[in-house]
ZANULO-306373 format. One record per residue (C-alpha): x, y, z; residue in three letters. Coordinates in nm, 2 decimals, always signed. Layout:
BEGIN
px,py,pz,residu
X,Y,Z,ala
...
This chain:
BEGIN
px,py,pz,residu
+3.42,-1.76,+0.75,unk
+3.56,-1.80,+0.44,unk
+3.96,-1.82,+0.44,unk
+4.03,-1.47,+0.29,unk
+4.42,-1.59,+0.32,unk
+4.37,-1.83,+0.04,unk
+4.28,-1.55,-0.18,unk
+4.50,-1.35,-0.06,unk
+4.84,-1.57,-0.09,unk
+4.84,-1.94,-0.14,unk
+4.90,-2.14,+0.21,unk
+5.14,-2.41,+0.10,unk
+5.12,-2.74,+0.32,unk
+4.81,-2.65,+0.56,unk
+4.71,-2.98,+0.51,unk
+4.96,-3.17,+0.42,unk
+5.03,-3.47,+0.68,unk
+4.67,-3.48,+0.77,unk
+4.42,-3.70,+0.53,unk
+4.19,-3.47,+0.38,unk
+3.92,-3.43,+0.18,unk
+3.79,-3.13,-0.04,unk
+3.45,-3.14,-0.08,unk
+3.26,-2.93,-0.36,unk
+2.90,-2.83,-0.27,unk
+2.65,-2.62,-0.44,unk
+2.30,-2.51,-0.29,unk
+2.02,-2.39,-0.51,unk
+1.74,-2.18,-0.34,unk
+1.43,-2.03,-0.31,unk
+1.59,-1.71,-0.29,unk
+1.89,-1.49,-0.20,unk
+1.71,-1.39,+0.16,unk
+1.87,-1.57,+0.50,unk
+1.51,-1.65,+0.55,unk
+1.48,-1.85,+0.21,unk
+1.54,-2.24,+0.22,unk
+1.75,-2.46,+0.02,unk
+1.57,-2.72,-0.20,unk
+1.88,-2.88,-0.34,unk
+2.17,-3.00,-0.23,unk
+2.49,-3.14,-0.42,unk
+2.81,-3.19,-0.31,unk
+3.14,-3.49,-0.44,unk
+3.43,-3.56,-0.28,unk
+3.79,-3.60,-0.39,unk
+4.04,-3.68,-0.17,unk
+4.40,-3.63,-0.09,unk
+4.53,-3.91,-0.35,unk
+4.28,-3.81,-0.62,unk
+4.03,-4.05,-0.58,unk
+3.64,-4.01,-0.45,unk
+3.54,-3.82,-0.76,unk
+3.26,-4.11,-0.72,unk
+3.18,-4.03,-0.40,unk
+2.87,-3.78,-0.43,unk
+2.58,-3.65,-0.24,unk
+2.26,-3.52,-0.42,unk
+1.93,-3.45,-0.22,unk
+1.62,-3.25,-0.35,unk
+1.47,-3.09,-0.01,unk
+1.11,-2.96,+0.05,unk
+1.12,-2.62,+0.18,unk
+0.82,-2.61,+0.34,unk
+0.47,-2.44,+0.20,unk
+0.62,-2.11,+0.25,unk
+0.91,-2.19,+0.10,unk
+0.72,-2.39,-0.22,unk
+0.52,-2.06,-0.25,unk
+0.82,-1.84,-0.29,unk
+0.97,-2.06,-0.51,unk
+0.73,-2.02,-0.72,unk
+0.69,-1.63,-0.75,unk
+1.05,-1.62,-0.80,unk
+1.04,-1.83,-1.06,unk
+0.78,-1.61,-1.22,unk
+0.99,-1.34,-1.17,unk
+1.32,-1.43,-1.33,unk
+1.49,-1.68,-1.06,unk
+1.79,-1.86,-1.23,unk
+1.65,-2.18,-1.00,unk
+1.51,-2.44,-1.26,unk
+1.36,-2.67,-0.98,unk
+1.02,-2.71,-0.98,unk
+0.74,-2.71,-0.69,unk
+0.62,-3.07,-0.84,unk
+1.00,-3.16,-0.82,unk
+0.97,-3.15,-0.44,unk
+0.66,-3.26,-0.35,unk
+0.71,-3.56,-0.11,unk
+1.11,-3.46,-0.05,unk
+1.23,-3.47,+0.30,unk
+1.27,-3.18,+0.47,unk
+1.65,-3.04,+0.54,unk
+1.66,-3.17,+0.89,unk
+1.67,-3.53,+0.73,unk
+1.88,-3.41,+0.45,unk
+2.08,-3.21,+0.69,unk
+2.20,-3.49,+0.88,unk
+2.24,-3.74,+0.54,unk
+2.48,-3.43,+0.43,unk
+2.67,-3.41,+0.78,unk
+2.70,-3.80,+0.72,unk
+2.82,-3.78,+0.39,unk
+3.09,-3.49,+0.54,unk
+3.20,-3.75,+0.81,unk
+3.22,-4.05,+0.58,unk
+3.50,-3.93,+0.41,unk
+3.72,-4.00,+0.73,unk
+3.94,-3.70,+0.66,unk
+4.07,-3.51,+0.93,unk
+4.06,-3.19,+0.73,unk
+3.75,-3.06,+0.47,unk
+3.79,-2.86,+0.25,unk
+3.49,-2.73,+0.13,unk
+3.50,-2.55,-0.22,unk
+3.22,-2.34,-0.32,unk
+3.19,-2.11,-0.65,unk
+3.01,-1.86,-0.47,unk
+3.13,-2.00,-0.07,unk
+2.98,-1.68,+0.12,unk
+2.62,-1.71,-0.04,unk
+2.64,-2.09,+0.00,unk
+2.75,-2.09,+0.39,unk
+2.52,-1.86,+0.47,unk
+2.26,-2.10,+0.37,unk
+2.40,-2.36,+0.54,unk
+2.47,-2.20,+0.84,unk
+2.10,-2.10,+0.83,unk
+1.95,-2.40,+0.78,unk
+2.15,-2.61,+1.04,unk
+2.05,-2.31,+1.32,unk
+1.71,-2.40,+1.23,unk
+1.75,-2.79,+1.33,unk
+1.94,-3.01,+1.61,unk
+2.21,-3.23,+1.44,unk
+2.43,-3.50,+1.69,unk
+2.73,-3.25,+1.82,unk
+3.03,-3.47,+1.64,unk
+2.86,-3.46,+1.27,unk
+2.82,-3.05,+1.34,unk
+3.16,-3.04,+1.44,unk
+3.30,-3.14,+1.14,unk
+3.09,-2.91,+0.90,unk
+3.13,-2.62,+1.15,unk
+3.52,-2.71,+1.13,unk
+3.57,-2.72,+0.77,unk
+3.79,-2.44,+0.58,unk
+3.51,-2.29,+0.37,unk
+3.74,-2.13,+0.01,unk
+3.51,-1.94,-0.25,unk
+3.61,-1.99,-0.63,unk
+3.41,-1.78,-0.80,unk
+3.63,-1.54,-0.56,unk
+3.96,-1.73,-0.66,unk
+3.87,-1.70,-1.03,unk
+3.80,-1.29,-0.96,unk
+4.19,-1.28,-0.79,unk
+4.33,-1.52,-1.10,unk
+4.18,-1.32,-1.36,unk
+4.28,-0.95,-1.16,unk
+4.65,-1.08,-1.14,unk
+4.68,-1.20,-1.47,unk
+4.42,-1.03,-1.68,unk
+4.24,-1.27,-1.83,unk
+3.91,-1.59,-1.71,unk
+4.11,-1.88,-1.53,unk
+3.78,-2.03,-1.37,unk
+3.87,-2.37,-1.49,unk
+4.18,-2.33,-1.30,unk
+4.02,-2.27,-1.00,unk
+3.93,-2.60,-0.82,unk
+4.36,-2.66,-0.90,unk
+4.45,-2.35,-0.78,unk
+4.26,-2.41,-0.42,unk
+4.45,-2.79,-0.40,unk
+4.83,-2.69,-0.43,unk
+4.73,-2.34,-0.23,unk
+4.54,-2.48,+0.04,unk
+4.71,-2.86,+0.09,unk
+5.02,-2.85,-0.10,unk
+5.18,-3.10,-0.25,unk
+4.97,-3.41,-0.12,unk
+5.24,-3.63,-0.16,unk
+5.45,-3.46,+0.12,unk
């Protein structure tokens, strides 16, 4: 679920005493459909204290024939997604990728992700659909299925409605001091 109260209101302090760790991702797709696959993967870190902007994750990820063939016709029928078929031929599938992401999630050693999407709802659902699909080790599902999921493509929508004008580039800000606080606390 995405945290509607961090649209709503900001949340001062829900982190702060516990490390944490917001985590940006972004999926591109063969399609908008809960039965289309993801065939990339990108998410960086950044942590409590500012740092892990190096701390990145970046898989390309076979969908499958089906899933190369419906890439394709969307891409010959106006899909924003630039990837290619050829780009993905000989990728791993998301099961492998899957868990390397679920790593990734875990190696940040924070006791609280914060996952930040621009558009969070279309993004989980993808997620969610593609880790149904596989079996992942119980403790590195746990802390994906655990994360706080904010949306700030939705954040920017609340910014701009409150103060009438595009904020986006305020966004990723706006979702640190609302959802953690003041870090240094």
């Amino acid at each position: 679920m995405i945290e509607e109260a961090i649209l709503e209101e900001p949340t001062p302090g829900l982190a702060t005493g516990a490390e944490w760790a917001m985590v940006v991702v972004d999926t591109e797709t063969t399609g908008l459909a809960n039965t289309d696959k993801i065939v990339q993967l990108a998410a960086r870190a950044i942590y409590a204290d500012g740092s892990g902007t190096e701390d990145a994750f970046n898989a390309f990820i076979h969908p499958g024939h089906d899933g190369l063939q419906k890439l394709q016709w969307s891409q010959r029928h106006g899909s924003p997604c630039k990837i290619t078929a050829q780009q993905l031929v000989g990728k791993p599938t998301f099961p492998a990728v899957g868990r390397s992401f679920l790593e990734f999630l875990s190696s940040t050693g924070a006791e609280r992700i914060i996952i930040v999407s621009h558009n969070g709802p279309f993004d989980k659902r993808m997620l969610d659909n593609a880790f149904a699909a596989g079996r992942h080790p119980a403790e590195l599902l746990n802390v994906y299925k655990n994360a706080i999921w904010v949306c700030s493509g939705q954040l920017a929508q609340r910014i701009r409605e409150r103060q009438g004008k595009d904020h986006k580039h305020w966004a990723l800000e706006t979702v640190r001091t609302s959802v953690v606080g003041n870090a240094s606390n």
